[in-house]
N, CA, C and O atoms as a Tinker XYZ file with bonds, in Angstrom:
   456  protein
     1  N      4.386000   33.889000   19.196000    73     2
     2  CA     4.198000   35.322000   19.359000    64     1     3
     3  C      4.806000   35.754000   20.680000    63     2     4     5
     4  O      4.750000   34.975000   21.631000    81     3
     5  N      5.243000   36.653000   20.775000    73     3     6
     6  CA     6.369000   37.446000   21.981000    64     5     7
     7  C      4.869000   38.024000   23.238000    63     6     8     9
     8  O      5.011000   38.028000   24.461000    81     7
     9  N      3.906000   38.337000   22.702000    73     7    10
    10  CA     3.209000   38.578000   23.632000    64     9    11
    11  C      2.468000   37.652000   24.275000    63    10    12    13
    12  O      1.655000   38.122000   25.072000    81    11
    13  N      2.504000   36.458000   24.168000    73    11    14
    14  CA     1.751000   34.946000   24.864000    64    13    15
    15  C      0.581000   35.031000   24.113000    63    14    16    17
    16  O     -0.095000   34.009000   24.236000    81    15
    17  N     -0.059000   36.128000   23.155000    73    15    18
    18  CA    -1.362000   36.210000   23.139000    64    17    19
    19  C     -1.630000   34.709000   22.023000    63    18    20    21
    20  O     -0.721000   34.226000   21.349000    81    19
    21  N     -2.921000   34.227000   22.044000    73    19    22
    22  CA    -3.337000   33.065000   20.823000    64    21    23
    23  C     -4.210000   34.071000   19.837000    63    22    24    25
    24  O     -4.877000   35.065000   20.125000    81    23
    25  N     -3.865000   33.221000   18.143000    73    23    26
    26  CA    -4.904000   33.520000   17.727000    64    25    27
    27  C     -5.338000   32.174000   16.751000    63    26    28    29
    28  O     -4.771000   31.098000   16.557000    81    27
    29  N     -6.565000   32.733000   16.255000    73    27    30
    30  CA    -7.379000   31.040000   14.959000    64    29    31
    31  C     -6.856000   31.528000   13.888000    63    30    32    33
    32  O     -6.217000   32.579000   13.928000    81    31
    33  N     -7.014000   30.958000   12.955000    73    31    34
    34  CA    -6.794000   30.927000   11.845000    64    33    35
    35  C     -7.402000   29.921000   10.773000    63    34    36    37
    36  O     -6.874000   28.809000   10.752000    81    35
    37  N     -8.122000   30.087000   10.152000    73    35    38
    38  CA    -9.276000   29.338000    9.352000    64    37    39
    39  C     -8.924000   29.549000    7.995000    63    38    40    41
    40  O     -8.800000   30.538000    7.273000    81    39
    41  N     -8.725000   27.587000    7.786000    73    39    42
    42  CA    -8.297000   27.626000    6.242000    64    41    43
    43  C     -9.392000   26.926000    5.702000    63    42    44    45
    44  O     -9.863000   25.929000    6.249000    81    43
    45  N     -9.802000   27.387000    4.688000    73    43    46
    46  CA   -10.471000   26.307000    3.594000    64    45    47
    47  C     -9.889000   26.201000    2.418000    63    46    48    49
    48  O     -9.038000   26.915000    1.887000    81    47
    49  N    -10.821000   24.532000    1.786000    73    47    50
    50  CA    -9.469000   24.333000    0.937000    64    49    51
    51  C    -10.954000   23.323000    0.267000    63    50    52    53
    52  O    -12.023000   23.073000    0.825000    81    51
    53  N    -10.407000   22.895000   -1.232000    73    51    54
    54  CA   -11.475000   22.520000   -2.276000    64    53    55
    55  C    -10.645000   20.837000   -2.107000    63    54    56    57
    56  O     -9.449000   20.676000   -1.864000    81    55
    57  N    -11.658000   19.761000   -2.313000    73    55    58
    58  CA   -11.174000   18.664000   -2.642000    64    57    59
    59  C    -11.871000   17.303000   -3.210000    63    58    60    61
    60  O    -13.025000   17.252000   -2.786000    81    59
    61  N    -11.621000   16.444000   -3.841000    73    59    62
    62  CA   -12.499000   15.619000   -4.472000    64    61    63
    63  C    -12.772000   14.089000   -3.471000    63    62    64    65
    64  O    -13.632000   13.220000   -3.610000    81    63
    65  N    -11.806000   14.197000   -2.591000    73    63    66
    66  CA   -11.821000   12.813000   -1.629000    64    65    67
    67  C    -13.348000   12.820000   -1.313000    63    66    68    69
    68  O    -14.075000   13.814000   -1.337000    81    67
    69  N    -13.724000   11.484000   -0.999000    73    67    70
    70  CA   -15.123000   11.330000   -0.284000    64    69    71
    71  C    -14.678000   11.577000    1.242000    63    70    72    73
    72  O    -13.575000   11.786000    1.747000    81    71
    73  N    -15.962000   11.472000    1.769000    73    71    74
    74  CA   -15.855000   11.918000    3.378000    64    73    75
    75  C    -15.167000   11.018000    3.904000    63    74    76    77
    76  O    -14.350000   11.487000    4.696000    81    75
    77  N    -15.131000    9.635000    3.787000    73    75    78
    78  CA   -14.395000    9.291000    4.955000    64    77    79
    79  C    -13.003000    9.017000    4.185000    63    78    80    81
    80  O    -12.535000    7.881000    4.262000    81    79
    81  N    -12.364000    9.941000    3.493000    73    79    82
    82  CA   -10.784000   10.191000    2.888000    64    81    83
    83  C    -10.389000   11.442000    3.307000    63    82    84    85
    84  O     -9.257000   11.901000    3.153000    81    83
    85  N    -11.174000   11.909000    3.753000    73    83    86
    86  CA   -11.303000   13.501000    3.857000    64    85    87
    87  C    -11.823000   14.483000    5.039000    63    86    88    89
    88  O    -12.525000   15.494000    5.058000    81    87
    89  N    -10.865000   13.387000    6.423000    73    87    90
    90  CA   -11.075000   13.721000    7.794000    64    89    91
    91  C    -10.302000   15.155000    7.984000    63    90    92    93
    92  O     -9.682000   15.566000    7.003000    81    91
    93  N    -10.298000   15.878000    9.084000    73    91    94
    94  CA    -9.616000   16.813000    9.187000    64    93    95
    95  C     -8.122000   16.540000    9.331000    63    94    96    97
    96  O     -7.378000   17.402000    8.863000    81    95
    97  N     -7.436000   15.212000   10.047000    73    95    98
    98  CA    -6.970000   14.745000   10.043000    64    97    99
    99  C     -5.950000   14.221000    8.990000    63    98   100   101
   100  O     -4.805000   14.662000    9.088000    81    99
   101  N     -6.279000   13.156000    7.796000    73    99   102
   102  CA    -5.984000   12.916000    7.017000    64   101   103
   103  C     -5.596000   14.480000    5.828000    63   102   104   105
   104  O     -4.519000   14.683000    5.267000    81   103
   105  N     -6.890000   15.386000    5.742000    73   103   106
   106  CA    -6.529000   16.511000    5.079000    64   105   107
   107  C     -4.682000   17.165000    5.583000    63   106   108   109
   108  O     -3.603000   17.060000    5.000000    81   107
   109  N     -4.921000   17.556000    6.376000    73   107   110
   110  CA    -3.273000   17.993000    7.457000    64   109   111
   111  C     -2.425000   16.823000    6.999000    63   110   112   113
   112  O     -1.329000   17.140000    6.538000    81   111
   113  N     -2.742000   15.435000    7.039000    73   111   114
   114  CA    -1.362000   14.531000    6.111000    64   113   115
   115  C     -1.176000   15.148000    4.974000    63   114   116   117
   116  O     -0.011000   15.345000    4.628000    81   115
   117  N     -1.910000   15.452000    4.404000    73   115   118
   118  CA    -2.106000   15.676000    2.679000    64   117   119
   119  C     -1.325000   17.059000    2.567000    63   118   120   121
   120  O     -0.487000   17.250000    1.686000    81   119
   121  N     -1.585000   17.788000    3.303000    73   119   122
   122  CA    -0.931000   19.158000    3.090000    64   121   123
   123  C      0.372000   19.273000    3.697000    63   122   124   125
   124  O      1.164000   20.099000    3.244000    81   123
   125  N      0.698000   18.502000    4.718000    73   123   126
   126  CA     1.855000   18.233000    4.696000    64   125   127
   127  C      3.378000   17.349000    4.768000    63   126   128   129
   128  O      4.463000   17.266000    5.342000    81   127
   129  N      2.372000   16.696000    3.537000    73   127   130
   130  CA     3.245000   15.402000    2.616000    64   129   131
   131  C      3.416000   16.749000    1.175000    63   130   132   133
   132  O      4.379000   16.813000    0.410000    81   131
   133  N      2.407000   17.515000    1.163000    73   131   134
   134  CA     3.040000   18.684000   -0.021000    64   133   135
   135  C      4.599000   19.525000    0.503000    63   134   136   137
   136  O      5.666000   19.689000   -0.088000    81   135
   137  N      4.259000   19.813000    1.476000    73   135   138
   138  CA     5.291000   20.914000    1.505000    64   137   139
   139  C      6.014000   20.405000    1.943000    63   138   140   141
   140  O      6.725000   21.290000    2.419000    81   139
   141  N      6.805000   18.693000    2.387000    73   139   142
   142  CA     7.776000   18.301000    2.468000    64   141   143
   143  C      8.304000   18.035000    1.380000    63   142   144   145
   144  O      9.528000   17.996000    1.258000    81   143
   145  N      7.169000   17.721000    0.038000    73   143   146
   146  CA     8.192000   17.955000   -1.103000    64   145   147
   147  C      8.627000   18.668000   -1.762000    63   146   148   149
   148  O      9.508000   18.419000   -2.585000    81   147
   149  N      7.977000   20.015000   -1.505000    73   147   150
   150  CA     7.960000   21.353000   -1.718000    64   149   151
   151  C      9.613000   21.934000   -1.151000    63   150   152   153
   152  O     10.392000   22.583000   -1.849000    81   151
   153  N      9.876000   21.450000    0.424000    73   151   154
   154  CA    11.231000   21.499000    0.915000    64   153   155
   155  C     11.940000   20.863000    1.098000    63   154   156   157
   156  O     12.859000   21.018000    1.903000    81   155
   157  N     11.658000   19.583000    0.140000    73   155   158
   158  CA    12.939000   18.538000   -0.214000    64   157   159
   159  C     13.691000   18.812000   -1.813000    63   158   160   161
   160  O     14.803000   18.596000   -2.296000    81   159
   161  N     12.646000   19.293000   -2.202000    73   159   162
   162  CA    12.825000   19.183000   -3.672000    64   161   163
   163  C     13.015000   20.638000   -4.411000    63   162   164   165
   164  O     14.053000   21.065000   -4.916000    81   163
   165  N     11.789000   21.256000   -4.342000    73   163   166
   166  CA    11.959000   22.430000   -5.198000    64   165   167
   167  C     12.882000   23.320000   -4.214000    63   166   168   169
   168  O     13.852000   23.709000   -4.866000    81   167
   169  N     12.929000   23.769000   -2.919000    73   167   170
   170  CA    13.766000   24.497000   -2.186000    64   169   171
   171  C     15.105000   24.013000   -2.699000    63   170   172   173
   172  O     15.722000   24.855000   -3.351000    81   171
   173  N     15.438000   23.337000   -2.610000    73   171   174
   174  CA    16.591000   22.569000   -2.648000    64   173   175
   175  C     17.362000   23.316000   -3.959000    63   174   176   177
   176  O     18.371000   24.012000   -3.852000    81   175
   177  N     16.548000   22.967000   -5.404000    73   175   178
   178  CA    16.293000   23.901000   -7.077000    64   177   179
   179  C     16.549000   25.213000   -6.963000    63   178   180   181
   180  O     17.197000   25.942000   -7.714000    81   179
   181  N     16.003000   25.449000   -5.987000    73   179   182
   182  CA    15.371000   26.870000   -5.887000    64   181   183
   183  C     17.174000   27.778000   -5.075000    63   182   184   185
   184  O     17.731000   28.770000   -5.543000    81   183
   185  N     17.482000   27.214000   -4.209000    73   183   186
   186  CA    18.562000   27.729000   -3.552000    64   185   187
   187  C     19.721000   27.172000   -3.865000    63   186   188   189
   188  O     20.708000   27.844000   -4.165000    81   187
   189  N     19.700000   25.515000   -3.810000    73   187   190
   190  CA    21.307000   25.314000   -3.960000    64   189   191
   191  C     22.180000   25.208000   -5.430000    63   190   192   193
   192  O     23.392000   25.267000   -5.642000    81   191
   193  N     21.026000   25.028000   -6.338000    73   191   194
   194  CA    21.176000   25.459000   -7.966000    64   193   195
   195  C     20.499000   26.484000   -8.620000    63   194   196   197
   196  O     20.271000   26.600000   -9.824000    81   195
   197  N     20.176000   27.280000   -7.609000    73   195   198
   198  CA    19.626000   28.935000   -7.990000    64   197   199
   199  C     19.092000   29.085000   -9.330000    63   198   200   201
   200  O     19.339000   29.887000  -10.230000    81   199
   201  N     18.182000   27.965000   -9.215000    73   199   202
   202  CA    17.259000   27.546000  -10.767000    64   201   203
   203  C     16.294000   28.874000  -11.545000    63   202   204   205
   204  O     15.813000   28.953000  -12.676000    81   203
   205  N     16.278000   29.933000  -10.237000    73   203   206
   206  CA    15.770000   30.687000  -10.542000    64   205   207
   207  C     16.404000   31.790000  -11.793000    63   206   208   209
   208  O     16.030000   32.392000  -12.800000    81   207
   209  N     17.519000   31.590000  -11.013000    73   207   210
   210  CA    18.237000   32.886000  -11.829000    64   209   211
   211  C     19.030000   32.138000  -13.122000    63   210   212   213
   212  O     19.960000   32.813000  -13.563000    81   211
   213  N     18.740000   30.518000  -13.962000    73   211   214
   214  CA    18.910000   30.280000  -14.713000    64   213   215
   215  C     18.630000   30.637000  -15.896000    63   214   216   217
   216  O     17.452000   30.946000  -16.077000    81   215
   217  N     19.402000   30.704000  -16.866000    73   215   218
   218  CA    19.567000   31.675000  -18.334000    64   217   219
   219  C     19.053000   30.528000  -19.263000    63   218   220   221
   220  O     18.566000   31.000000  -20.290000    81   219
   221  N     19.007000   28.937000  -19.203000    73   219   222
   222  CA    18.625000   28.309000  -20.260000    64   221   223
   223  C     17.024000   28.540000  -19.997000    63   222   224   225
   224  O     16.452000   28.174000  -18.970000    81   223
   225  N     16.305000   29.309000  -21.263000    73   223   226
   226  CA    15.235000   29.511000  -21.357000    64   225   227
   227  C     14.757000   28.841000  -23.159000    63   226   228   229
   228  O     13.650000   29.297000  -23.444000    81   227
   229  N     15.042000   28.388000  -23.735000    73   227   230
   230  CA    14.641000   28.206000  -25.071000    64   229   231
   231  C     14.490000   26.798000  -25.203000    63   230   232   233
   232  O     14.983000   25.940000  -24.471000    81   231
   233  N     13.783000   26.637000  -26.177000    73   231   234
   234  CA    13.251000   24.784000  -26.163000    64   233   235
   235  C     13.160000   24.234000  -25.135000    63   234   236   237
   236  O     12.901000   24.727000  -24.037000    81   235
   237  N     13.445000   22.760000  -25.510000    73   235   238
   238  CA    13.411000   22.015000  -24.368000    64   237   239
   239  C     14.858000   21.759000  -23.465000    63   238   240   241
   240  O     15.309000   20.657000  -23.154000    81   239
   241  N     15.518000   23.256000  -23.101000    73   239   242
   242  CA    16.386000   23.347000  -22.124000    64   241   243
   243  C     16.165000   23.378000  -20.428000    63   242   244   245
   244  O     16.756000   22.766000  -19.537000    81   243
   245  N     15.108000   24.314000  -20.390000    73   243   246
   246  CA    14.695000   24.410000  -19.098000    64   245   247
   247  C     14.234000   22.936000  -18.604000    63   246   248   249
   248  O     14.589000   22.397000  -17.556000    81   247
   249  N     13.357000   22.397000  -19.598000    73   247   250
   250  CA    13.330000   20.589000  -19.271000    64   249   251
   251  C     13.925000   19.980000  -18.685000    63   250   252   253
   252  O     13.598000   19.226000  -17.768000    81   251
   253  N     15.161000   20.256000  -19.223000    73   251   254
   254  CA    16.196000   18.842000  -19.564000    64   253   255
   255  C     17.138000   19.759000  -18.312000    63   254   256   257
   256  O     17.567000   19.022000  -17.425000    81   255
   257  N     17.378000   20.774000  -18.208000    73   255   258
   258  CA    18.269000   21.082000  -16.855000    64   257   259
   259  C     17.235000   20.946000  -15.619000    63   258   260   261
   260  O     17.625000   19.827000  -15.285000    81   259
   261  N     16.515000   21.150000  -14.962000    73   259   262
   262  CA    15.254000   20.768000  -14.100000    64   261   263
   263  C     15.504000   18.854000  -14.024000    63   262   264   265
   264  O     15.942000   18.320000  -13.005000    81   263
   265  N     15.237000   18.291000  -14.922000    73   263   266
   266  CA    15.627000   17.022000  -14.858000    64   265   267
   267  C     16.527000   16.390000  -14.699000    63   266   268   269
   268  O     16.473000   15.284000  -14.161000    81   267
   269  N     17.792000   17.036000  -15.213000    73   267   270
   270  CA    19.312000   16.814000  -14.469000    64   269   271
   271  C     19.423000   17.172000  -12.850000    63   270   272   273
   272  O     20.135000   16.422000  -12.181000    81   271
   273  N     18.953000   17.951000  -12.382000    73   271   274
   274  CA    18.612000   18.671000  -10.991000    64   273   275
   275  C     18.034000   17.528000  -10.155000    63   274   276   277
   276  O     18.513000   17.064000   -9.120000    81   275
   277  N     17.002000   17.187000  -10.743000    73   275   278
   278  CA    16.197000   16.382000  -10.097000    64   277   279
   279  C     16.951000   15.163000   -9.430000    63   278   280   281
   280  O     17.027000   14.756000   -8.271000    81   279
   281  N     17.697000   14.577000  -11.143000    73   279   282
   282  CA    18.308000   13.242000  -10.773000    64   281   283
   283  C     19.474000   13.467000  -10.184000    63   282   284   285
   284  O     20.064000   12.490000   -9.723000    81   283
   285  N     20.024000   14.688000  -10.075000    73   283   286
   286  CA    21.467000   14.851000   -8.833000    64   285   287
   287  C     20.782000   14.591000   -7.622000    63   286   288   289
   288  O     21.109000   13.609000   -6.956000    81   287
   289  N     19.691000   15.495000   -7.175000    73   287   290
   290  CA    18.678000   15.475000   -5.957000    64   289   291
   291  C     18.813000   13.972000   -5.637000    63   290   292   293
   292  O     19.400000   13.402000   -4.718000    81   291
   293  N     18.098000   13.510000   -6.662000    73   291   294
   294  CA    17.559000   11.899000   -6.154000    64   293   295
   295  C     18.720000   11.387000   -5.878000    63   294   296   297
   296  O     18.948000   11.171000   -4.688000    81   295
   297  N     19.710000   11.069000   -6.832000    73   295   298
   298  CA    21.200000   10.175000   -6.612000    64   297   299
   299  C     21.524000   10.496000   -5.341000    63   298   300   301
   300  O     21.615000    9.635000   -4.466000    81   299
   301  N     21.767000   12.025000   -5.085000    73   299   302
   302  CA    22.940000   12.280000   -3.369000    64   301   303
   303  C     21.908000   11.566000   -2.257000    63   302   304   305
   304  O     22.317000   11.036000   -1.224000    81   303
   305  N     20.208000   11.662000   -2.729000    73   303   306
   306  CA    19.286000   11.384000   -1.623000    64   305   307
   307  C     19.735000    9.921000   -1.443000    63   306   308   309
   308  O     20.308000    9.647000   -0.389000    81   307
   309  N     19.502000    8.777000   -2.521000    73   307   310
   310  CA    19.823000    7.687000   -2.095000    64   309   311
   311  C     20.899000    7.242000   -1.730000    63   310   312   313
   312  O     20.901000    6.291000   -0.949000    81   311
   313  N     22.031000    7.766000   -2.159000    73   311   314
   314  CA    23.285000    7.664000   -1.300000    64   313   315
   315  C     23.182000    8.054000   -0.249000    63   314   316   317
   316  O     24.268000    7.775000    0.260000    81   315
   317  N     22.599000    8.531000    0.469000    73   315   318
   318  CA    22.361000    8.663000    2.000000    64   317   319
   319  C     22.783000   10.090000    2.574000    63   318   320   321
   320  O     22.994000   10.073000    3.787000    81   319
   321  N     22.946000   11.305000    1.953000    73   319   322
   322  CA    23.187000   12.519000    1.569000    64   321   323
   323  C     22.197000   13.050000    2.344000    63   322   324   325
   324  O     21.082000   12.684000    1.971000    81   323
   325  N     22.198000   14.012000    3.590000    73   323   326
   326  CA    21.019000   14.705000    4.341000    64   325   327
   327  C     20.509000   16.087000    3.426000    63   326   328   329
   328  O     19.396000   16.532000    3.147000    81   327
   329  N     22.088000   16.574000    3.074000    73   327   330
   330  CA    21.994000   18.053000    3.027000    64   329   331
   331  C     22.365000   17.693000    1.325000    63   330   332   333
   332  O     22.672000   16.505000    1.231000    81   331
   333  N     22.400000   18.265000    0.266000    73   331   334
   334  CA    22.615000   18.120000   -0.803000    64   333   335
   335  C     23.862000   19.143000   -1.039000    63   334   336   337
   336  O     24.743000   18.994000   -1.885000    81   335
   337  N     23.745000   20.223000   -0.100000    73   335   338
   338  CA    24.468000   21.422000   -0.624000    64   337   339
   339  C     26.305000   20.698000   -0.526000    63   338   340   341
   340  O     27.245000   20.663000   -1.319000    81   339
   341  N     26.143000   20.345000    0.509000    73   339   342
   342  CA    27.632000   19.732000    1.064000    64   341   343
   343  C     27.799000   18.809000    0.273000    63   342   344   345
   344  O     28.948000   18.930000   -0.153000    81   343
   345  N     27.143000   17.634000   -0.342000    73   343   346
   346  CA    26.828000   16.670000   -0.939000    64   345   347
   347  C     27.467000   16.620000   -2.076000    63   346   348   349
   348  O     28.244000   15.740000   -2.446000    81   347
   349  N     26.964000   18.073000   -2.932000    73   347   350
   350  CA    27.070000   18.609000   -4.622000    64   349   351
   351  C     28.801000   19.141000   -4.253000    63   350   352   353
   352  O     29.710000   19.008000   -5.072000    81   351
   353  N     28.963000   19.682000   -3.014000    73   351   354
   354  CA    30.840000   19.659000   -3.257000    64   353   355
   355  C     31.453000   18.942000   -2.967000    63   354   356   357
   356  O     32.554000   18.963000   -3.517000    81   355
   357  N     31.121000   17.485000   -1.614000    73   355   358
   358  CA    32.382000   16.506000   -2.303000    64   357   359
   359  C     31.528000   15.859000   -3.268000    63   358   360   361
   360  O     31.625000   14.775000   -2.693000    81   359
   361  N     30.936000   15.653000   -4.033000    73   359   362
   362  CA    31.056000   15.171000   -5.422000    64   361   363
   363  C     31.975000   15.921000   -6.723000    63   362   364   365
   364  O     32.509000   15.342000   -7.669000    81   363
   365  N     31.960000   17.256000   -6.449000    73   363   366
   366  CA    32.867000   17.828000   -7.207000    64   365   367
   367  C     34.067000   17.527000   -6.881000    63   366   368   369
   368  O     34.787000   16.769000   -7.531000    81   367
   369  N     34.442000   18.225000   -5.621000    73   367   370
   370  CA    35.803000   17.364000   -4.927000    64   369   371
   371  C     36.483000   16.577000   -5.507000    63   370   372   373
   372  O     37.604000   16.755000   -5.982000    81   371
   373  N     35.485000   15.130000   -5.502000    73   371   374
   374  CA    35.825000   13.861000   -5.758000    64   373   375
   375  C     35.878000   13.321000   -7.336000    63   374   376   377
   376  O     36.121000   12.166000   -7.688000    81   375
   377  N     35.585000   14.473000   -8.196000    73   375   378
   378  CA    36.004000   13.842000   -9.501000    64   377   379
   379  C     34.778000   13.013000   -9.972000    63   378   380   381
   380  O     33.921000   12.548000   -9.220000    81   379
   381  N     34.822000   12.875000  -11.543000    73   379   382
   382  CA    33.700000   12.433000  -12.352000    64   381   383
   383  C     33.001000   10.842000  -11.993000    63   382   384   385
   384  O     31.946000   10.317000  -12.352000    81   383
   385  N     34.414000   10.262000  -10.896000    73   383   386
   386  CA    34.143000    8.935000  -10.305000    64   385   387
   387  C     33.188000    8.526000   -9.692000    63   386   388   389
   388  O     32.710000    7.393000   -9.758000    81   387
   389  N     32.720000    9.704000   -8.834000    73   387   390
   390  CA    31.772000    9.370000   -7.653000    64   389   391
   391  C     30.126000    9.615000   -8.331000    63   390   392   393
   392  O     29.092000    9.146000   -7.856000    81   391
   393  N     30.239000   10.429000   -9.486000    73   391   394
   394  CA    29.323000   10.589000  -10.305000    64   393   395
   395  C     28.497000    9.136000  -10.854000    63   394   396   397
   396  O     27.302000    8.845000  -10.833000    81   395
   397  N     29.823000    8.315000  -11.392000    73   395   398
   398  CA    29.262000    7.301000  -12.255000    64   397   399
   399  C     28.672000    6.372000  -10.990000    63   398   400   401
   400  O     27.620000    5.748000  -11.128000    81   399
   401  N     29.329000    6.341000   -9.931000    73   399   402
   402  CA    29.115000    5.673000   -8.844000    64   401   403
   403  C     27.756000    5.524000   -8.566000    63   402   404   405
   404  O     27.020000    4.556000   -8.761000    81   403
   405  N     27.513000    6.698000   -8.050000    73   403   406
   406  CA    25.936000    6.644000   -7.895000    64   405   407
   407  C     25.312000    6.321000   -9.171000    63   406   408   409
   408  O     24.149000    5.958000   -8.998000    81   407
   409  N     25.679000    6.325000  -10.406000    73   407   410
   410  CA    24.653000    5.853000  -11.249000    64   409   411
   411  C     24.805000    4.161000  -11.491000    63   410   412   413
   412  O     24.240000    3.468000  -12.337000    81   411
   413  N     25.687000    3.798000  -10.532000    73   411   414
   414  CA    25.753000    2.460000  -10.932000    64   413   415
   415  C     26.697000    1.559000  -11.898000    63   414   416   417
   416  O     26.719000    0.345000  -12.098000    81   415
   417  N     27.578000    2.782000  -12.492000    73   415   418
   418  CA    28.277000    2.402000  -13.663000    64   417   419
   419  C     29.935000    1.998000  -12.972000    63   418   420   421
   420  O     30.420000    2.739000  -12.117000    81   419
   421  N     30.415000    1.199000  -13.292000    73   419   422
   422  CA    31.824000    0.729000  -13.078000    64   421   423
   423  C     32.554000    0.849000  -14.070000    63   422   424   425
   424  O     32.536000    0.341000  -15.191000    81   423
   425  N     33.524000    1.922000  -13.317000    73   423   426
   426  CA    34.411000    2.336000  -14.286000    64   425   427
   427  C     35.687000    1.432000  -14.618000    63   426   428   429
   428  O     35.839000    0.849000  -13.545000    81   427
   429  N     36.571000    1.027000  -15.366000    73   427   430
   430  CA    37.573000    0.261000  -15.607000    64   429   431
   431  C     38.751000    0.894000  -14.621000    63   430   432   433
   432  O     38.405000    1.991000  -14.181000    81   431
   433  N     39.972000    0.491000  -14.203000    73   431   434
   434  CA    40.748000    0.958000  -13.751000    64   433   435
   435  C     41.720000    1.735000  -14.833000    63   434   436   437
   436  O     42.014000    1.416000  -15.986000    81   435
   437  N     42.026000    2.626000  -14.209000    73   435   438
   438  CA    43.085000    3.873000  -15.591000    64   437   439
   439  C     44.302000    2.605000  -15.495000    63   438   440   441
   440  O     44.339000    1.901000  -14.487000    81   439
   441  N     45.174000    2.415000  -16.510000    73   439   442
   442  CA    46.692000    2.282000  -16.540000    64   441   443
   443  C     47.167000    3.223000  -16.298000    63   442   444   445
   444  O     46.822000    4.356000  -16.631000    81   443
   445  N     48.422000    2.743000  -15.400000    73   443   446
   446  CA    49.668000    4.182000  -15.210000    64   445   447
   447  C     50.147000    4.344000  -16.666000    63   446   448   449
   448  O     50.254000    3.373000  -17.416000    81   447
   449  N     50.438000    5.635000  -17.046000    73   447   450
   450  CA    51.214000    5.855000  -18.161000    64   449   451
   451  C     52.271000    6.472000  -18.281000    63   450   452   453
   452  O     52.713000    7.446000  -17.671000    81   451
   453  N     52.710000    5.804000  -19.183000    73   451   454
   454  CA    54.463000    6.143000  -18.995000    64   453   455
   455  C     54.889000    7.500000  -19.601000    63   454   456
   456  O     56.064000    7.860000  -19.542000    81   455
């Protein structure tokens, strides 16, 4: 705050842990082990594949694109990928190669053709 002033702020919150799972302490891990996946994951959906403003709405489309999302997410993450956004263009960049790559698949070498 610009004026130095402090203020409290009092949260309560419902939970099934027994007491000694359920320090004030441990609670604050818990809430924010959520919203790191909250801004690893769904932010990520949410802005860099603008999941929001997606048109597949019928059957099991929204599923199955959400789950493609996911596993791009995960693949660039374990390749060692900080930012995904930069990530998702050199993978485009780089052609359907770097795709199979991360999934593990070895592609044959092309022949030159005459």
């Amino acid at each position: 705050m610009a004026t130095g002033a402090t203020r409290t702020e009092t949260v309560y919150g419902v939970t099934s842990l027994p007491p000694g799972q359920a320090t004030p302490a441990q609670l604050l891990a818990l809430v924010r082990a959520h919203w790191t996946i909250e801004n690893r994951l769904h932010w990520v959906r949410d802005v860099t594949f603008d999941e929001d403003r997606s048109q597949v709405r019928r059957g099991a489309g929204p599923q199955v694109m959400a789950t493609l999302r996911n596993l791009a997410i995960s693949l660039l993450r374990l390749a060692g990928a900080p930012f995904i956004a930069p990530a998702l263009r050199e993978a485009g960049w780089q052609g359907h190669g770097t795709i199979f790559r991360l999934l593990g698949i070895v592609l044959p070498p092309t022949e030159a053709r005459l």
